[in-house]
C-alpha positions, -999 to 999 in steps of 0.1 A, spaced: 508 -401 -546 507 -419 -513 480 -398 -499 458 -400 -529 458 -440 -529 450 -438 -488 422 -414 -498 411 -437 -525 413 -466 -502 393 -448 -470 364 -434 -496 355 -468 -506 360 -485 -471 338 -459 -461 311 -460 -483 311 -501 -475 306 -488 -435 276 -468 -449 262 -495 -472 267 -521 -439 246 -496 -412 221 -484 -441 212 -522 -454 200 -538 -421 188 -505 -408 165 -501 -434 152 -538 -435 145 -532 -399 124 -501 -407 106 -521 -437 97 -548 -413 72 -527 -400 58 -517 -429 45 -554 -441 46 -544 -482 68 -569 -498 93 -574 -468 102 -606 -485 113 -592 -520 128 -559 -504 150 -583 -476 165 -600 -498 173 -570 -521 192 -556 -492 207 -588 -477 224 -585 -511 233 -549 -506 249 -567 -469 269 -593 -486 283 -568 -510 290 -542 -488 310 -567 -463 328 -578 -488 338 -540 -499 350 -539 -459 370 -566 -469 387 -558 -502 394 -525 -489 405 -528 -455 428 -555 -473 439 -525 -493 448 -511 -466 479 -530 -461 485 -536 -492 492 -496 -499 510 -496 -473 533 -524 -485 534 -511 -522 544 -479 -510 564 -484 -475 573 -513 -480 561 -529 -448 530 -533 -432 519 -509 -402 532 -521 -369 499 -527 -355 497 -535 -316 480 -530 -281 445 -509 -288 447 -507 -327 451 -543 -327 424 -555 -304 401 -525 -328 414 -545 -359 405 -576 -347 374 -565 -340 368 -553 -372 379 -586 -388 356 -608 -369 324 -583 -373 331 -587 -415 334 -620 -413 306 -624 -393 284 -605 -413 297 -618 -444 285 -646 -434 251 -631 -417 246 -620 -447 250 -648 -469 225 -673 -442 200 -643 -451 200 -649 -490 197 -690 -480 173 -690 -455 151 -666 -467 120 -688 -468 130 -706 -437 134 -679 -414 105 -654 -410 89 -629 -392 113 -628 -355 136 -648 -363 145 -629 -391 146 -590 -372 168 -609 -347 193 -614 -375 189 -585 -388 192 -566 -356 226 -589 -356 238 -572 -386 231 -539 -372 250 -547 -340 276 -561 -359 282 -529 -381 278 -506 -357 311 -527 -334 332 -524 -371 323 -487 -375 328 -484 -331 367 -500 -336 377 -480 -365 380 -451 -348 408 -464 -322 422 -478 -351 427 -448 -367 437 -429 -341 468 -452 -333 477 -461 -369 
């Protein structure tokens, strides 16, 4: 039973880590397209917020298996530690990247807006970058 709530856990944290790479790589690769940027941005910015906020709910699950069913939290030091901080401060900066997307859509255009998106990218490529230390030492 423990591994198949783990397994449950990882699949969805993983398909937030797609939905975080996909969404600003794709409004990136509209931007040069010039056919409703606007409409399509914010669609994705959307897809952003959401899939942060899977990163967050399931990486929270995370622990929360392991507490359910250990009974303790992972000792979690040195390497895995500085990788989960990392992790922690990428989703809640692109929680909130994303959120200042869906707000400021008509104030920001043309570069300032591929600069934050180009931010988001960064941002979940760092996440998907510390995971795997994170793994490998939890």
């Amino acid at each position: 039973m423990t591994e198949l709530v783990y397994t449950l856990v990882q699949a969805v944290h993983n398909l937030g880590a797609v939905a975080v790479v996909a969404s600003p790589a794709v409004a990136l690769g509209l931007r040069g397209r010039g056919e409703h940027v606007e409409i399509n941005e914010r669609r994705l910015a959307w897809v952003l917020l959401a899939a942060w906020g899977l990163q967050a709910a399931s990486g929270a699950g995370f622990a929360a298996a392991s507490y359910g069913l250990k009974g303790a939290l992972p000792e979690v030091t040195g390497v895995a530690l500085a990788a989960l901080a990392i992790k922690m401060a990428a989703t809640a900066c692109g929680f909130t990247l994303g959120a200042a997307l869906l707000r400021a859509r008509r104030l920001a255009s043309g570069r300032p807006r591929a600069v934050a998106w180009g931010l988001a990218l960064g941002l979940a490529v760092a996440a998907l970058l510390a995971a795997a230390p994170l793994r490998w030492y939890l």
